[in-house]
C-alpha positions in Angstrom: 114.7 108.4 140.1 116.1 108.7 136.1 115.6 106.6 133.8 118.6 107.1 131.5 117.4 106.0 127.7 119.5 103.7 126.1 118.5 101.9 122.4 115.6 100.2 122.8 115.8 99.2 127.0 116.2 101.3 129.8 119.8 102.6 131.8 118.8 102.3 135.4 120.8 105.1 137.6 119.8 104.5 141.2 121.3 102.1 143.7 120.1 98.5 142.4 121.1 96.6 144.9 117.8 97.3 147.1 115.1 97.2 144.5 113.6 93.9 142.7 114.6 93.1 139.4 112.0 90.5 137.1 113.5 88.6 134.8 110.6 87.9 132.0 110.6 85.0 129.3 108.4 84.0 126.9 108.9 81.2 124.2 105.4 80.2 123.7 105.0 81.6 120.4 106.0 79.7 117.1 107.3 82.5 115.6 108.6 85.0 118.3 110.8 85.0 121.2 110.1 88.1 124.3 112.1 88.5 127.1 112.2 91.6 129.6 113.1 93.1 132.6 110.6 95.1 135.3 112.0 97.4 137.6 109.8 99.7 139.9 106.7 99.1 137.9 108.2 99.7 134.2 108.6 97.0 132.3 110.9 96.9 129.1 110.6 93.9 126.7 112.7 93.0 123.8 110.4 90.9 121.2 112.6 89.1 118.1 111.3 87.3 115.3 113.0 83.9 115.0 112.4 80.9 112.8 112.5 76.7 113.9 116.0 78.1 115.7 114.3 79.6 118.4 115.1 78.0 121.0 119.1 78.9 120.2 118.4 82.6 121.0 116.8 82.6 124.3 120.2 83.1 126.4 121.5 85.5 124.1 118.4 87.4 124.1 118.6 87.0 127.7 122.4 88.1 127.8 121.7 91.3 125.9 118.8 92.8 128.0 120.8 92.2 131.1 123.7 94.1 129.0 121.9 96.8 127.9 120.5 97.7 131.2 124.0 97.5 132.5 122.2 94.8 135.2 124.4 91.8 136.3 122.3 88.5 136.8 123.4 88.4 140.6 121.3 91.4 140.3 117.9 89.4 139.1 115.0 88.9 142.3 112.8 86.8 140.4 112.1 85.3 137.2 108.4 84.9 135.3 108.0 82.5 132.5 105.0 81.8 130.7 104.5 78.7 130.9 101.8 78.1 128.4 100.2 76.8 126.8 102.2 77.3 123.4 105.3 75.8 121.6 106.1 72.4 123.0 109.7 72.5 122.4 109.9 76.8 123.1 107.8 75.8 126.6 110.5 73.2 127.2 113.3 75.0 126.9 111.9 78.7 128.2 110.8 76.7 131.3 114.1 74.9 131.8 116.3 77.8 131.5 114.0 79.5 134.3 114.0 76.3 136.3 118.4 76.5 135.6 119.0 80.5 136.2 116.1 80.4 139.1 118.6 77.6 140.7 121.3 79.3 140.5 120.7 82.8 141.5 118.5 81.3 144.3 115.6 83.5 143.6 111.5 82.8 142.9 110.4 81.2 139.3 106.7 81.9 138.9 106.3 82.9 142.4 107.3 79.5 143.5 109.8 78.7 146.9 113.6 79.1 145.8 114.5 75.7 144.4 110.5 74.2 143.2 110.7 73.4 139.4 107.4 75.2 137.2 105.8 72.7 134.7 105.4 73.6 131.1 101.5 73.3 130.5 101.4 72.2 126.8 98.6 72.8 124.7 
């Protein structure tokens, strides 16, 4: 199966709709902001420096690698978020906007059953 190159994530050219697709976010850091997507093994992160206004850029971040992959979110099979220890408020939101998108694309956060909350673990 080819994987088409296309700026700085990957073009998948297969048929989607039968393969699991991981959502990744990370807001733990202070200073930095990494979401991703794994598909058969590979995993392709985006990693943006961002200042007190992180917590503003998560769903666009989020947005764009689901763009640039040509991926819809109906499309997403699970979502991992670190949940810490890190950031308080970047734990907060990161976590709640799995907890949201896990809800309402009825797939796994953190391995958990369809519909269980994960719990930010501050440091």
């Amino acid at each position: 199966m080819e994987n088409i190159k296309k700026r700085s994530c990957y073009t998948i050219d297969m048929d989607i709709e039968t393969k699991k697709i991981v959502l990744s976010i990370d807001t733990s850091s202070h200073e930095k902001l990494i979401v991703g997507l794994e598909l058969l093994g590979i995993k392709k992160l985006i990693e943006e420096d961002f200042d007190y206004r992180k917590s503003q850029g998560v769903l666009p971040l989020i947005e764009k690698v689901i763009q640039e992959n040509n991926l819809e979110f109906s499309q997403i099979t699970e979502i991992k978020i670190n949940v810490g220890p890190g950031s308080f408020t970047g734990l907060r939101v990161g976590v709640c906007i799995a907890n949201v998108l896990g809800e309402i694309l009825q797939v796994p956060v953190n391995s958990q059953p369809v519909g269980q909350k994960v719990e930010p673990i501050y440091s």
